[in-house]
N, CA and C atoms of all chains as a GROMACS GRO file, in nm:
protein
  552
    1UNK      N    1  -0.179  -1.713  -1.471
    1UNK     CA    2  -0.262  -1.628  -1.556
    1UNK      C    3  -0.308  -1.704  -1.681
    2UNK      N    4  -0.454  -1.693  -1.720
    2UNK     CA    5  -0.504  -1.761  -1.815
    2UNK      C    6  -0.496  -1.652  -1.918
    3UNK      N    7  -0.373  -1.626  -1.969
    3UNK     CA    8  -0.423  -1.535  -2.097
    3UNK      C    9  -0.439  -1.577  -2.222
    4UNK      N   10  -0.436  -1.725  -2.223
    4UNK     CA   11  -0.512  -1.781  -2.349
    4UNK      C   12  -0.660  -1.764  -2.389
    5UNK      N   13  -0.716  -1.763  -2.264
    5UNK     CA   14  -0.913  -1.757  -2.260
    5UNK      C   15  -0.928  -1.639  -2.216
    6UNK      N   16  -0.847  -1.534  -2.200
    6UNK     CA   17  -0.841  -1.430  -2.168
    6UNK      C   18  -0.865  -1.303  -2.305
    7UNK      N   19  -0.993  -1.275  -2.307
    7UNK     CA   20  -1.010  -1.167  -2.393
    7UNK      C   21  -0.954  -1.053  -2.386
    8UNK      N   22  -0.908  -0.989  -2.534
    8UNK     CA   23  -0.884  -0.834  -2.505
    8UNK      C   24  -0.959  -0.775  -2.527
    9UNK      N   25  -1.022  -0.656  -2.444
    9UNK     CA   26  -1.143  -0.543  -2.491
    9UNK      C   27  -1.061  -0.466  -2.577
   10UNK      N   28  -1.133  -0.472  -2.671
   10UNK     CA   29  -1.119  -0.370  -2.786
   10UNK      C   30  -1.262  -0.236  -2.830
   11UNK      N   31  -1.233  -0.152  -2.893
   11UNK     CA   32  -1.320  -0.063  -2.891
   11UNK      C   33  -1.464  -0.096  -2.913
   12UNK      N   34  -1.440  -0.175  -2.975
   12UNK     CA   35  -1.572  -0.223  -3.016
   12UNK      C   36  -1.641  -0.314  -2.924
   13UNK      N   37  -1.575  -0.353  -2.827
   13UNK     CA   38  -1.655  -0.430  -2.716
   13UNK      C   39  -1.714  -0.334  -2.614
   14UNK      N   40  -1.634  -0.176  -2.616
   14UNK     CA   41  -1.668  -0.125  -2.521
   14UNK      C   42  -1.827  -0.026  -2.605
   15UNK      N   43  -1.815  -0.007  -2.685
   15UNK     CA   44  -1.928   0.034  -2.733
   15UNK      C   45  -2.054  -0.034  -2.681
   16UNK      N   46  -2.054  -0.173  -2.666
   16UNK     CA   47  -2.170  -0.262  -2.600
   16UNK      C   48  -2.207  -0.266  -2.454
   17UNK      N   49  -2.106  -0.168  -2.367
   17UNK     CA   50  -2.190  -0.094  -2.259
   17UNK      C   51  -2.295  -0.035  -2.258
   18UNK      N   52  -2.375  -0.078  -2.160
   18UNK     CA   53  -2.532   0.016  -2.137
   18UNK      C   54  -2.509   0.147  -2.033
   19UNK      N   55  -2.559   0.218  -2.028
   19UNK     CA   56  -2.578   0.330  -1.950
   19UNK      C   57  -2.544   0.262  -1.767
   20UNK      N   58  -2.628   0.179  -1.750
   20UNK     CA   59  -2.564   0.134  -1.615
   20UNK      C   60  -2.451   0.055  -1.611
   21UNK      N   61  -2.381  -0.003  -1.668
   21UNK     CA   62  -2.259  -0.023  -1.693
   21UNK      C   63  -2.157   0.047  -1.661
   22UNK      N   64  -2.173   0.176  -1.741
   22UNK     CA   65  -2.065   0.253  -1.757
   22UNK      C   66  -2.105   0.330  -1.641
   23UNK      N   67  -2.189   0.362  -1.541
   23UNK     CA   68  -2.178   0.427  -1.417
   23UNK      C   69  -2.118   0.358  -1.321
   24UNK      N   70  -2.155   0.187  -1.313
   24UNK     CA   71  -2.082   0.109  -1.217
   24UNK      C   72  -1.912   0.122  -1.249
   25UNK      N   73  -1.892   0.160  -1.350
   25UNK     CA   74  -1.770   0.108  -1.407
   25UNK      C   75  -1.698   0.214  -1.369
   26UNK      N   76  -1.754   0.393  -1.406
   26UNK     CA   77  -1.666   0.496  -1.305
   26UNK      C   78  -1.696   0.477  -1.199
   27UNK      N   79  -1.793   0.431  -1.121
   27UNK     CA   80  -1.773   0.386  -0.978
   27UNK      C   81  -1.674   0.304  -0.940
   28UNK      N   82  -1.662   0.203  -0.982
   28UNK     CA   83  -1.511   0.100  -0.934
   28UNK      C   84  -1.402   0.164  -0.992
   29UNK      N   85  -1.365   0.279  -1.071
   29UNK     CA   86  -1.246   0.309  -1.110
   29UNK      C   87  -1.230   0.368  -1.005
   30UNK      N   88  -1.335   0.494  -0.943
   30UNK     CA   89  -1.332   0.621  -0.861
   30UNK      C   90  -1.247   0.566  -0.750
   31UNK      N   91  -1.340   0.414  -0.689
   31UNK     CA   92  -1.302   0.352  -0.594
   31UNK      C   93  -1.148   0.258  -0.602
   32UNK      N   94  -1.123   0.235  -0.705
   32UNK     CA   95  -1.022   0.187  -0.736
   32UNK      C   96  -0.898   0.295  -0.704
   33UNK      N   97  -0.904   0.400  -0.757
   33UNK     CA   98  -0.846   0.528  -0.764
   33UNK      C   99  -0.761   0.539  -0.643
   34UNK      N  100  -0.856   0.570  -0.543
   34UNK     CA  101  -0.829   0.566  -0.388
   34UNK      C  102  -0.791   0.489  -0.298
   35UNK      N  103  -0.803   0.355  -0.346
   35UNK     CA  104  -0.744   0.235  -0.313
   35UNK      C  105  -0.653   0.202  -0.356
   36UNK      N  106  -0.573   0.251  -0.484
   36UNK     CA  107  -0.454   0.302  -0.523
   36UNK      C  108  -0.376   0.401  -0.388
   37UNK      N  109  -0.410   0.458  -0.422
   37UNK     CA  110  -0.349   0.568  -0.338
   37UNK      C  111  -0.306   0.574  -0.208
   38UNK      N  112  -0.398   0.498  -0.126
   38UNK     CA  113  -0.356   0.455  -0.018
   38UNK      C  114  -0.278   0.407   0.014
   39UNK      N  115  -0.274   0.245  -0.064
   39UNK     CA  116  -0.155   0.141  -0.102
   39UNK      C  117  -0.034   0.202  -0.128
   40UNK      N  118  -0.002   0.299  -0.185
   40UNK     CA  119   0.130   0.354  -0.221
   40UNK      C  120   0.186   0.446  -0.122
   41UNK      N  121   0.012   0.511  -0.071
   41UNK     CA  122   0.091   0.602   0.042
   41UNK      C  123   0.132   0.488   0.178
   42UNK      N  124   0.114   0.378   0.203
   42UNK     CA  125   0.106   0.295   0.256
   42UNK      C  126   0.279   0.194   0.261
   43UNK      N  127   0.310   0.206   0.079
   43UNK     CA  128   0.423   0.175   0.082
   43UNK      C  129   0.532   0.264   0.115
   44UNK      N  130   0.482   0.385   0.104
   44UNK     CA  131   0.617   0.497   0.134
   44UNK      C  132   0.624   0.486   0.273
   45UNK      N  133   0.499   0.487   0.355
   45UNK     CA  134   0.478   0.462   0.503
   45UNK      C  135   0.552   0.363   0.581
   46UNK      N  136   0.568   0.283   0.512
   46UNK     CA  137   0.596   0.170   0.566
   46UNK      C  138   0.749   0.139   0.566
   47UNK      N  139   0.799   0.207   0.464
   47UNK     CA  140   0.978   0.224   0.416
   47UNK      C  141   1.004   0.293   0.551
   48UNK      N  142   0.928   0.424   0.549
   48UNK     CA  143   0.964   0.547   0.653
   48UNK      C  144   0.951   0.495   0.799
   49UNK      N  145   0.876   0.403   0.878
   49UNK     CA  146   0.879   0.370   0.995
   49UNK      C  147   0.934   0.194   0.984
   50UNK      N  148   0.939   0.144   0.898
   50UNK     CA  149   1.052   0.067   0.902
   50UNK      C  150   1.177   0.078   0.959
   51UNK      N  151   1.228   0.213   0.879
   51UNK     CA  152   1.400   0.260   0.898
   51UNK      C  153   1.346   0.306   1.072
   52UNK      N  154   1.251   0.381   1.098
   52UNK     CA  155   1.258   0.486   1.273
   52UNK      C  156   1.198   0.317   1.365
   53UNK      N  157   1.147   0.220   1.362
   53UNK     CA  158   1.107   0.134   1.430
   53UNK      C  159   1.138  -0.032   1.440
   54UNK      N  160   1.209  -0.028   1.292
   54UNK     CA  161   1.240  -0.201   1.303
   54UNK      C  162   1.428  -0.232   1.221
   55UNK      N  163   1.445  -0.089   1.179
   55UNK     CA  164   1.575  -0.134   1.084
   55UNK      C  165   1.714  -0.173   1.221
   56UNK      N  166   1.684  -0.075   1.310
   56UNK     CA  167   1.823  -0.082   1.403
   56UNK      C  168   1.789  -0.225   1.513
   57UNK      N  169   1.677  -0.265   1.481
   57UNK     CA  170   1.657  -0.430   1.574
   57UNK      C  171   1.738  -0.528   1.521
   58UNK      N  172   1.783  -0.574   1.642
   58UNK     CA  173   1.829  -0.707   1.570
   58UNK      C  174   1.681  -0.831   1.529
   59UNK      N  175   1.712  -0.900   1.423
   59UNK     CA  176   1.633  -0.972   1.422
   59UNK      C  177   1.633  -1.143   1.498
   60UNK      N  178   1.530  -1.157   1.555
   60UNK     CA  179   1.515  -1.282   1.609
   60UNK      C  180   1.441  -1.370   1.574
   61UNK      N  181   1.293  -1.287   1.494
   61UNK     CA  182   1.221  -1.413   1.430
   61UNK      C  183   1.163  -1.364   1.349
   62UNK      N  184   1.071  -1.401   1.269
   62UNK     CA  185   0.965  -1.355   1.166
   62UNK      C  186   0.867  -1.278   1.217
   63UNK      N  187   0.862  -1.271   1.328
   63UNK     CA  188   0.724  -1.160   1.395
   63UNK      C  189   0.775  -1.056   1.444
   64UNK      N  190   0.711  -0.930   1.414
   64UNK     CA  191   0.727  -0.838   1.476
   64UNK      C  192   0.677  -0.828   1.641
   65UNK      N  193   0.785  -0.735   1.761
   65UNK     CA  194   0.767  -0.790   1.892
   65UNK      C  195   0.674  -0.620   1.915
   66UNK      N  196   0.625  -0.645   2.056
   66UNK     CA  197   0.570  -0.563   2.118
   66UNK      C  198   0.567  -0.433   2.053
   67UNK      N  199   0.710  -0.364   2.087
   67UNK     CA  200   0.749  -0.272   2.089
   67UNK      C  201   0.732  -0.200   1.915
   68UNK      N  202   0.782  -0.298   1.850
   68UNK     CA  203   0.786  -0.261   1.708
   68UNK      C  204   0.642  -0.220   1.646
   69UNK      N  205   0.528  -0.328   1.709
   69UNK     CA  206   0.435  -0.292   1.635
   69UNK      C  207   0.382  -0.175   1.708
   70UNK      N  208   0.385  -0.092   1.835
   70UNK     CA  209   0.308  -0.025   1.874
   70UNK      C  210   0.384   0.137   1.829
   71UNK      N  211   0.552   0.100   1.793
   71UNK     CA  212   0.618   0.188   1.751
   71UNK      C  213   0.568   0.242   1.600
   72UNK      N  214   0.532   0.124   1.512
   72UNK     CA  215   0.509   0.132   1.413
   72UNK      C  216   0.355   0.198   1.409
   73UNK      N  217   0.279   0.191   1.438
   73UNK     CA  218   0.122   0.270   1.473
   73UNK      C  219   0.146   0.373   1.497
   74UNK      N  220   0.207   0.428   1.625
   74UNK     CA  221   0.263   0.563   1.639
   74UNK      C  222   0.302   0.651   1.540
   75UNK      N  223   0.430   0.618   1.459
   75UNK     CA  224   0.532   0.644   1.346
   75UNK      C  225   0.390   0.706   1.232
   76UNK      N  226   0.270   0.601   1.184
   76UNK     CA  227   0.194   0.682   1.088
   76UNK      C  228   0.154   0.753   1.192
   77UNK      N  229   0.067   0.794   1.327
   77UNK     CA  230  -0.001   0.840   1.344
   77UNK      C  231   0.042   0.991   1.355
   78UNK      N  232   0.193   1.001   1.387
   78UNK     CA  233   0.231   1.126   1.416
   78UNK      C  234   0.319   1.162   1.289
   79UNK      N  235   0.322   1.053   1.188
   79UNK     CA  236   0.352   1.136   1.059
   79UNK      C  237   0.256   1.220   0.995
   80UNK      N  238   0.098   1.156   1.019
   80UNK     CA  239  -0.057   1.225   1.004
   80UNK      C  240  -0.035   1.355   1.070
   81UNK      N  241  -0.002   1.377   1.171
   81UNK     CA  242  -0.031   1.486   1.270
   81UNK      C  243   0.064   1.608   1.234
   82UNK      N  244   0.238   1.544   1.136
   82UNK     CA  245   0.292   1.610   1.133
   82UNK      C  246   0.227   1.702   0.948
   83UNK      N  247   0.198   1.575   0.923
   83UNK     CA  248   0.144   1.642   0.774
   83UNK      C  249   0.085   1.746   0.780
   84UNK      N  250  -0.097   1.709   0.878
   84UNK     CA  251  -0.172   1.848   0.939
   84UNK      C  252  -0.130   1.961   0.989
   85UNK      N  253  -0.021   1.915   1.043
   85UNK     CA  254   0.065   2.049   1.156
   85UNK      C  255   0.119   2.169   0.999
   86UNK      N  256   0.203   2.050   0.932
   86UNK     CA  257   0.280   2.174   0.826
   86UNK      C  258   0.107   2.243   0.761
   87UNK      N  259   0.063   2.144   0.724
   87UNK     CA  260  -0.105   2.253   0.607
   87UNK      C  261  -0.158   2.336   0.696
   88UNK      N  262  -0.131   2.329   0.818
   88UNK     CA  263  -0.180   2.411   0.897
   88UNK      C  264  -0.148   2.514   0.921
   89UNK      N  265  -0.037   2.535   0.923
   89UNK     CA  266   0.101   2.662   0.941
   89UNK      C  267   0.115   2.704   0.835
   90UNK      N  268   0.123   2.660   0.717
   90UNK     CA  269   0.085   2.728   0.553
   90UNK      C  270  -0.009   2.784   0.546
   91UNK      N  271  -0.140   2.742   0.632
   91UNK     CA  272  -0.248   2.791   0.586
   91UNK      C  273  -0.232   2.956   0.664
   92UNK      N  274  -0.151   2.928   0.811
   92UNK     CA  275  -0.176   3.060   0.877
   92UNK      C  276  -0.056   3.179   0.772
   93UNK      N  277   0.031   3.115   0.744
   93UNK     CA  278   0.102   3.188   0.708
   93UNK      C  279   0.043   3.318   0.600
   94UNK      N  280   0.038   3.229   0.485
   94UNK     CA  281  -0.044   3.273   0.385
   94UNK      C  282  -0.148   3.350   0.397
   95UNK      N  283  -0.224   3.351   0.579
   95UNK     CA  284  -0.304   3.456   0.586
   95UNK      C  285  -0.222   3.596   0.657
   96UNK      N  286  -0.136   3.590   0.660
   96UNK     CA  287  -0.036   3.745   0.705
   96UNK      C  288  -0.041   3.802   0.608
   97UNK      N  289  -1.936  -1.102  -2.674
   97UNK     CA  290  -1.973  -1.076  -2.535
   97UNK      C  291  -2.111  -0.919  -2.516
   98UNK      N  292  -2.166  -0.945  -2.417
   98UNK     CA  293  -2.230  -0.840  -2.382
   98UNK      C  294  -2.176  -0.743  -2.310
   99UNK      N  295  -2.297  -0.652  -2.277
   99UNK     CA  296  -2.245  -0.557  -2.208
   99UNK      C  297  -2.182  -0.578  -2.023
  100UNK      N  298  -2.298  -0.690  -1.990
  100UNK     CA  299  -2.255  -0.728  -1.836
  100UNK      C  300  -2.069  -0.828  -1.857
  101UNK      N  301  -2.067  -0.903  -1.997
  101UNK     CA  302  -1.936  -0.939  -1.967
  101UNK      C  303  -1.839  -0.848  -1.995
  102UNK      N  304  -1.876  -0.770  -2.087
  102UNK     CA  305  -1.752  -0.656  -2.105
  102UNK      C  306  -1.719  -0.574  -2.024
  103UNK      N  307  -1.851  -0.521  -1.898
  103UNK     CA  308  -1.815  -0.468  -1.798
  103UNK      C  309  -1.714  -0.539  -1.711
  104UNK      N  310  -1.762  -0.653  -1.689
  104UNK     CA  311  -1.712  -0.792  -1.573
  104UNK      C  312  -1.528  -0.821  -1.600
  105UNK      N  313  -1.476  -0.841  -1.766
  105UNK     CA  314  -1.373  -0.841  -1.816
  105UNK      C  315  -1.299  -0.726  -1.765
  106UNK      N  316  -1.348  -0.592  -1.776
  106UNK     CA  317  -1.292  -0.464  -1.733
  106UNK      C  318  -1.239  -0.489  -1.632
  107UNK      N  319  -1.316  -0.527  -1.538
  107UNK     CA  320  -1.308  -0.493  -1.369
  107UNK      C  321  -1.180  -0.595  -1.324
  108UNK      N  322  -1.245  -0.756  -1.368
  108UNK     CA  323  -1.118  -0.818  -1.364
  108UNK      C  324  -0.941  -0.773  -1.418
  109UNK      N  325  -0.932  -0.743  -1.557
  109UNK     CA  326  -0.831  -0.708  -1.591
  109UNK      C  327  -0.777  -0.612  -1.486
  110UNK      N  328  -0.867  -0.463  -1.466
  110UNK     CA  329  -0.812  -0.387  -1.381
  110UNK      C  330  -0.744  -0.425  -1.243
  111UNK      N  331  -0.846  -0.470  -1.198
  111UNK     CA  332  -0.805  -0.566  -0.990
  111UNK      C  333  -0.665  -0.627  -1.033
  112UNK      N  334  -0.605  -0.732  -1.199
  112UNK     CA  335  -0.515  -0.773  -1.182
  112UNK      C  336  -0.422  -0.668  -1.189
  113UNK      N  337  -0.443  -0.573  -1.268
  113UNK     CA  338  -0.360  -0.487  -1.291
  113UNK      C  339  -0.326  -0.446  -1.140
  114UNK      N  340  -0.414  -0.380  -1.065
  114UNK     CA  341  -0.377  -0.281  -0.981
  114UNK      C  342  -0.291  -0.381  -0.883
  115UNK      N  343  -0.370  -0.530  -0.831
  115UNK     CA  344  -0.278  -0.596  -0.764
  115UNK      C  345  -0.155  -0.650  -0.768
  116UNK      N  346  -0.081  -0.679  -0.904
  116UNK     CA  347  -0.011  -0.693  -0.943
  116UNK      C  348   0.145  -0.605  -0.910
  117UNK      N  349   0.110  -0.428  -0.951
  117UNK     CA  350   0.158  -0.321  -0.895
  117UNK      C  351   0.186  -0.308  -0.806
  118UNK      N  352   0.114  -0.351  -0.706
  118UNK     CA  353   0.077  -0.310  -0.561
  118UNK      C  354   0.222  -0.473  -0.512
  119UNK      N  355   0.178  -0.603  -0.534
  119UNK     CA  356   0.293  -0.647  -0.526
  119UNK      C  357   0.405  -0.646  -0.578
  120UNK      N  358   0.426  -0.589  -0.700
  120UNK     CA  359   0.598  -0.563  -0.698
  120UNK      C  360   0.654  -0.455  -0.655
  121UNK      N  361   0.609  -0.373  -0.617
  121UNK     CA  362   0.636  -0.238  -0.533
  121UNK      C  363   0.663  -0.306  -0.390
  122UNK      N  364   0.590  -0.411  -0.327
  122UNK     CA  365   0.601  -0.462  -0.169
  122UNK      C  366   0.709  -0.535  -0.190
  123UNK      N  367   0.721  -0.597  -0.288
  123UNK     CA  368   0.830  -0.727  -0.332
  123UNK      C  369   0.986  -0.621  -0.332
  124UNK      N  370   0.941  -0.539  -0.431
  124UNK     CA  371   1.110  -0.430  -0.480
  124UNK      C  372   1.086  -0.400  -0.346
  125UNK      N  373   1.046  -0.307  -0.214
  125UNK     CA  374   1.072  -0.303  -0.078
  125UNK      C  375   1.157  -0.381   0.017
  126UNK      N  376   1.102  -0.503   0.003
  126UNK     CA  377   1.132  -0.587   0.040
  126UNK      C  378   1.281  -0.614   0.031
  127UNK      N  379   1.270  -0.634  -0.101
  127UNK     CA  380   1.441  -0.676  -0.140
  127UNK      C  381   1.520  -0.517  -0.077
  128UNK      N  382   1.543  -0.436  -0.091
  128UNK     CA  383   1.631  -0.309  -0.099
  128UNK      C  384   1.595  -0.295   0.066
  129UNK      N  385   1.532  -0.308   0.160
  129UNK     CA  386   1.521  -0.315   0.315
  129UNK      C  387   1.613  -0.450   0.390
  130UNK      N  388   1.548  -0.582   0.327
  130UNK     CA  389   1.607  -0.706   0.341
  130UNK      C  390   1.776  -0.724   0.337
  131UNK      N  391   1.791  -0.697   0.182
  131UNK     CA  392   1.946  -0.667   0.142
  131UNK      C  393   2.048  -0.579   0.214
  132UNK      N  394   1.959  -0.495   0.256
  132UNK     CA  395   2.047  -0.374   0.384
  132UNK      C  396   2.112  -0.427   0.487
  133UNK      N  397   1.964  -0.505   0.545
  133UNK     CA  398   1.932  -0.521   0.683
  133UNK      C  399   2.035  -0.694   0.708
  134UNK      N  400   2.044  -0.741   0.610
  134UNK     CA  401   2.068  -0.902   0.617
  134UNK      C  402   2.171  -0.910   0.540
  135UNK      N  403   2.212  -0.818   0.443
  135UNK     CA  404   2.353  -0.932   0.398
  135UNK      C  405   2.457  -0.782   0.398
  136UNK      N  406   2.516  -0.704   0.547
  136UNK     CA  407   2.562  -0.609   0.512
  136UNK      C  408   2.720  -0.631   0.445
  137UNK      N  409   2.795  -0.752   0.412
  137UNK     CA  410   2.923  -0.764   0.379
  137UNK      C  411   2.897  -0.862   0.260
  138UNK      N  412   2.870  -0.821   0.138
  138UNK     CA  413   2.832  -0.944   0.037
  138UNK      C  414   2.935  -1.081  -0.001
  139UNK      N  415   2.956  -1.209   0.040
  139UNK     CA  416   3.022  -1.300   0.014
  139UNK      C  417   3.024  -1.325  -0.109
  140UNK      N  418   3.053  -1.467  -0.121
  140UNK     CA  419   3.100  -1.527  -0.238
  140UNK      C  420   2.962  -1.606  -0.253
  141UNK      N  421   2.824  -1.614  -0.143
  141UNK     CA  422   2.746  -1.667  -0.184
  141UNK      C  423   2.648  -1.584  -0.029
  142UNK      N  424   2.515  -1.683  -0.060
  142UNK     CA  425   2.453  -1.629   0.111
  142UNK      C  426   2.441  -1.728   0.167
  143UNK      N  427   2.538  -1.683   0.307
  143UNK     CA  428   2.548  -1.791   0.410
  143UNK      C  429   2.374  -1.828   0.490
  144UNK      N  430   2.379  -1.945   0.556
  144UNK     CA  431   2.287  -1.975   0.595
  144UNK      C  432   2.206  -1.874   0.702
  145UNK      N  433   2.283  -1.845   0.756
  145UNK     CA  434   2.201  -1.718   0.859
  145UNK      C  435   2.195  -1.602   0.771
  146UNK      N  436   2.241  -1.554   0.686
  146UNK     CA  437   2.184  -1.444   0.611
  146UNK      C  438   2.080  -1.506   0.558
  147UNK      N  439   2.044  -1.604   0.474
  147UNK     CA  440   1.925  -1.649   0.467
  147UNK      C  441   1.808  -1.668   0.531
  148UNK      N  442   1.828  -1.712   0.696
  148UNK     CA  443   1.775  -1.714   0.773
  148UNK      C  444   1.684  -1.595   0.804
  149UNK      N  445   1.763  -1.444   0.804
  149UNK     CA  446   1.777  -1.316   0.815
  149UNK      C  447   1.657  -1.256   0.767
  150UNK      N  448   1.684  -1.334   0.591
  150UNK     CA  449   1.588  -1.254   0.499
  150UNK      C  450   1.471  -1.308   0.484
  151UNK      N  451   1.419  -1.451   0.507
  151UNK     CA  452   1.311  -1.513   0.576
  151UNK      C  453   1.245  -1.436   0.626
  152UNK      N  454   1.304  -1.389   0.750
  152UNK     CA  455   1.262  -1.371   0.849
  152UNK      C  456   1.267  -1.234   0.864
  153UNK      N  457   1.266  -1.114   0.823
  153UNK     CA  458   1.300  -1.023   0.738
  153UNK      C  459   1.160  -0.987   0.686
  154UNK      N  460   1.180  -1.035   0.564
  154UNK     CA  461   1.036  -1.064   0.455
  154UNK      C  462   0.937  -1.064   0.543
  155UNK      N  463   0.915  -1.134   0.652
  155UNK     CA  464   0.766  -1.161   0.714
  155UNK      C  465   0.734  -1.076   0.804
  156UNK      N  466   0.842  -1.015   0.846
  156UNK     CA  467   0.834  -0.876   0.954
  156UNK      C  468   0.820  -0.763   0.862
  157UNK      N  469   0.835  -0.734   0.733
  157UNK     CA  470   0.834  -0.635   0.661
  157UNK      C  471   0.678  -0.636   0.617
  158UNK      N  472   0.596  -0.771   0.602
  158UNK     CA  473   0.493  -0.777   0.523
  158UNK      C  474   0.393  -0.756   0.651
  159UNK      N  475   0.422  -0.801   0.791
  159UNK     CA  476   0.370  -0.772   0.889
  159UNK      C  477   0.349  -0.609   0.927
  160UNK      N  478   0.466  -0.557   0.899
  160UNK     CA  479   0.497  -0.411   0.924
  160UNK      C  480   0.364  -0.339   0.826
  161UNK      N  481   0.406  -0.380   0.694
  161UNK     CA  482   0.283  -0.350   0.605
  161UNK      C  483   0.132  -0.314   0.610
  162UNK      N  484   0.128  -0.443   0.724
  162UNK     CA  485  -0.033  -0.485   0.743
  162UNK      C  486  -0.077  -0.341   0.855
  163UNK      N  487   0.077  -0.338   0.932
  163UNK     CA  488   0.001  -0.210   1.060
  163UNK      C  489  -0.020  -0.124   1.034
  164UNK      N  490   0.107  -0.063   0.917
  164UNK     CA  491   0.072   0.047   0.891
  164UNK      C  492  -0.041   0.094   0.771
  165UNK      N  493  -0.088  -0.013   0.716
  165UNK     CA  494  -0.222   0.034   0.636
  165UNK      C  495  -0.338  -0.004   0.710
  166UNK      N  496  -0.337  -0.072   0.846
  166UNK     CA  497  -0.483  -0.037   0.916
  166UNK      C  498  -0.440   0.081   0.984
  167UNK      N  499  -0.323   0.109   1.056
  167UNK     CA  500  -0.350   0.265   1.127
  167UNK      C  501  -0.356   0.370   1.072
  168UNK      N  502  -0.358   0.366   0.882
  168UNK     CA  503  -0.355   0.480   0.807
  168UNK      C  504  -0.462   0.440   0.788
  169UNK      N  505  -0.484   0.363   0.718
  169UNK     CA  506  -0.653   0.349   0.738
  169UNK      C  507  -0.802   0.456   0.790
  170UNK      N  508  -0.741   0.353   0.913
  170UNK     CA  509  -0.809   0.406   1.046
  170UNK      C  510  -0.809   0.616   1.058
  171UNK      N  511  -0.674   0.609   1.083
  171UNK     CA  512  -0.687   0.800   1.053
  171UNK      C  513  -0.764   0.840   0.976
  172UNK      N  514  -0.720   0.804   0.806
  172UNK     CA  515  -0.809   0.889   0.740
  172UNK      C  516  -0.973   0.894   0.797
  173UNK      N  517  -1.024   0.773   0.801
  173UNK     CA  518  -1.144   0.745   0.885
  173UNK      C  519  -1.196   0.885   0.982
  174UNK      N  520  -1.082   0.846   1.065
  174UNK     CA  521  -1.088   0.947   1.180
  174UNK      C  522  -1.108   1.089   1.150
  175UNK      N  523  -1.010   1.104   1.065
  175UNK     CA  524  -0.975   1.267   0.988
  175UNK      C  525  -1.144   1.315   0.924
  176UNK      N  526  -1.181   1.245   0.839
  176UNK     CA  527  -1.294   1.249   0.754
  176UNK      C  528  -1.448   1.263   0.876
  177UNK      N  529  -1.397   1.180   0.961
  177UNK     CA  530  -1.513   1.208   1.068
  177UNK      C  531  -1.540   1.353   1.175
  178UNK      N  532  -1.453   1.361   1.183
  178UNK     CA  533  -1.369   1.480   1.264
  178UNK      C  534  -1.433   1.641   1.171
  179UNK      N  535  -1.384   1.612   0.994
  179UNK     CA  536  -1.381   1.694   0.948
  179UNK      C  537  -1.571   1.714   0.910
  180UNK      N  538  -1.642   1.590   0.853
  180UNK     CA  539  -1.800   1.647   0.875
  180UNK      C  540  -1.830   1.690   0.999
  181UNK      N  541  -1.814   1.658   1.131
  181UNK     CA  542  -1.815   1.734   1.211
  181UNK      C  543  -1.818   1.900   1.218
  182UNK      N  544  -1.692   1.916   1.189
  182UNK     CA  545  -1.643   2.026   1.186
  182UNK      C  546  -1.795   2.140   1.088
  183UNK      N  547  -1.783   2.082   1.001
  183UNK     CA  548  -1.824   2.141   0.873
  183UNK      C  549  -1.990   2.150   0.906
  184UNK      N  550  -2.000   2.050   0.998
  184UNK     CA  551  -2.202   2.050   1.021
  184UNK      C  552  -2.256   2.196   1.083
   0.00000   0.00000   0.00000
């Protein structure tokens, strides 16, 4: 990290935004935002089918084998399905 | 600076920021999965195959990583397509 040549924005630098500036700029946050979010839901994901697909393997090498990775695809896809399943059943409920 | 570098400064600082986060969260994983999985009786030091372990460990965890953010990915994709559908 160069934080010697590395400026700090201070208020007064941000005042010298133009109108298109500051739209690109909530655009890459918006997008930033969500690309956050993913990543994290991504790390919890990945803890959670870790432990159901690779923790009880013994290990043999640095690559994941067959089984693990197709286990591991599965593991989000039907954690997705299980997410939908519960909002789904809330949703009926809530209409009784 | 102007306005295009003060924007440009923003964006950079932020990307380090967010990437930064994003690896010590994979890194702290790493260790607390690794440490489980590879050194379950702690010695007086780490023997060579526990080392071996966590090598090898580490690269299956960062691999694991990679699948499960293209097949989450991919869903939401799916989900979002599914759902204009729905909605047309």
């Amino acid at each position: 990290m160069s934080s010697s040549t590395e400026h700090t924005i201070e208020q007064a630098d941000l005042e010298k935004l133009n109108d298109k500036d500051k739209a690109e700029l909530r655009q890459f946050f918006s997008n930033e935002e969500q690309r956050s979010r993913i990543q994290s839901q991504t790390h919890e994901l990945t803890a959670i089918c870790w432990k159901k697909c690779v923790a009880g393997n013994t290990i043999r090498s640095g690559a994941l084998d067959k089984g693990e990775q197709t286990c591991l695809a599965s593991c989000v896809d039907r954690f997705m399905d299980v997410n939908l399943a519960t909002l789904k059943h809330l949703a009926s409920m809530r209409q009784q | 600076m102007d306005s295009e570098a003060v924007k440009k400064a923003i964006i950079r600082q932020a990307l380090q920021a967010t990437n930064t986060a994003n690896a010590r969260t994979l890194i702290e994983n790493i260790n607390e999965k690794c440490f489980e999985r590879c050194v379950p009786k702690p010695g007086s030091s780490l023997s060579s195959s526990e080392q071996t372990c966590l090598t090898q460990c580490m690269e299956k965890y960062m691999a694991a990583w990679n699948i499960v953010n293209a097949t989450y990915i991919q869903r939401i994709q799916q989900e979002i397509g599914n759902q204009s559908i729905t909605n047309a």
